[in-house]
C-alpha positions as CSV (number, residue, x, y, z in Angstrom):
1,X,-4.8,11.6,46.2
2,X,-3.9,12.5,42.7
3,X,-6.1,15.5,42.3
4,X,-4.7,19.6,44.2
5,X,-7.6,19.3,46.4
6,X,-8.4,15.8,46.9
7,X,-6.4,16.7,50.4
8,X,-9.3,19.1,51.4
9,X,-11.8,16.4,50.1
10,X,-10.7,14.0,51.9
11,X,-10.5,15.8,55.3
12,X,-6.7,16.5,55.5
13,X,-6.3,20.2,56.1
14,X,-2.7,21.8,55.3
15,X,-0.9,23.3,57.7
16,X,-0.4,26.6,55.1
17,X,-4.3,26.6,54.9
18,X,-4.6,27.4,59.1
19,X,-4.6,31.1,60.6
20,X,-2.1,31.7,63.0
21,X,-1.7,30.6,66.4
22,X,-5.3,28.5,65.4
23,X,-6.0,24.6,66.9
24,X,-5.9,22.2,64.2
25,X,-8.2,20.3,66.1
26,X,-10.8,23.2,66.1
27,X,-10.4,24.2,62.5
28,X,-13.7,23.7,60.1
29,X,-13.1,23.1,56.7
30,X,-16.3,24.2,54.2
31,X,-16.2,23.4,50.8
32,X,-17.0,25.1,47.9
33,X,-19.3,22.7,46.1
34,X,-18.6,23.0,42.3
35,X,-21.8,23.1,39.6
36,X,-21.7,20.5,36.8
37,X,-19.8,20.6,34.1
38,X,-21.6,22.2,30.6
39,X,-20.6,20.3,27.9
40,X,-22.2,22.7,25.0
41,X,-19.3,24.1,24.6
42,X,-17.1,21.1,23.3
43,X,-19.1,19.1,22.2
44,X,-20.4,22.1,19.4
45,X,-16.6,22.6,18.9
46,X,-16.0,19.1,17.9
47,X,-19.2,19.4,15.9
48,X,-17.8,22.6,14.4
49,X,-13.9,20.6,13.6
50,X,-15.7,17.3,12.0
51,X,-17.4,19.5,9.5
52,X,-14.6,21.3,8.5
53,X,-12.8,18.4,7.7
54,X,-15.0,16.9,5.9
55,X,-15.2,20.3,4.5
56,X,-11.4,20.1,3.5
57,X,-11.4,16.4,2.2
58,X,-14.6,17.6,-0.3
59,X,-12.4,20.2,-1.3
60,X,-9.7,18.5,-2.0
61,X,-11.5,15.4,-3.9
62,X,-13.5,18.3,-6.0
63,X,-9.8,19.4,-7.1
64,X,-8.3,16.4,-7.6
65,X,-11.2,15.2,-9.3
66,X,-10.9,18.1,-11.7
67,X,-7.0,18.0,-12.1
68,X,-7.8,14.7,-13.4
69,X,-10.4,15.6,-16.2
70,X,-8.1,17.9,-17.3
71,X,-5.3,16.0,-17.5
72,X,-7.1,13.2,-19.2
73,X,-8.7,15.5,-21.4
74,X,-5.2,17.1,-22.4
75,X,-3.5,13.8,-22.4
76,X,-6.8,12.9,-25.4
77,X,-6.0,15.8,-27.4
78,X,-2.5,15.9,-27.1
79,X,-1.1,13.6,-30.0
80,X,-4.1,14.8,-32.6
81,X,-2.5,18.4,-33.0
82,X,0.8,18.6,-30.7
83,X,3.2,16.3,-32.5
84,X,6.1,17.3,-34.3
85,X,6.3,16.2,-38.0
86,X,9.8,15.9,-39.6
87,X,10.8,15.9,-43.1
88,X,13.8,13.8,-44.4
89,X,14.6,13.8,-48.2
90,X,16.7,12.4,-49.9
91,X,19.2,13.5,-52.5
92,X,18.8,12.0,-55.6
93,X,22.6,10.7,-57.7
């Protein structure tokens, strides 16, 4: 009996669920018969957290994506015009 009520199921009936001073012998026990389970509501939330992450990841490629254009793009242009040019001369005797 794993299950709080699988005592009641199964026919058992608890001495805490009798009235006072009534036969245990006697004592009916009616059960409340439970409706199915809906399963719209977590399914549509596991619908709803698969298409935010896939949300994220698209994100996330679209910036890395971008962080690497740039950085190619900067990592092109950089020795054309960055550099540093130094001047040595010499002193003539």
């Amino acid at each position: 009996m794993r299950t709080p009520d699988a005592q009641l199921r199964a026919g058992h009936v608890p001495a805490a669920y009798l009235p006072d001073g009534a036969d245990p012998r006697t004592v009916v026990v009616v059960h409340h018969q439970e409706h199915d389970r809906d399963w719209t509501g977590p399914i549509v939330l596991v619908l709803v957290a698969a298409a935010g992450s896939v949300g994220v990841v698209m994100t996330l490629c679209l910036l890395l994506q971008v962080a690497a254009t740039t950085a190619t793009t900067l990592a092109a242009a950089a020795p054309a015009g960055v550099g540093l040019s130094i001047a040595v001369r010499r002193k003539g005797k």
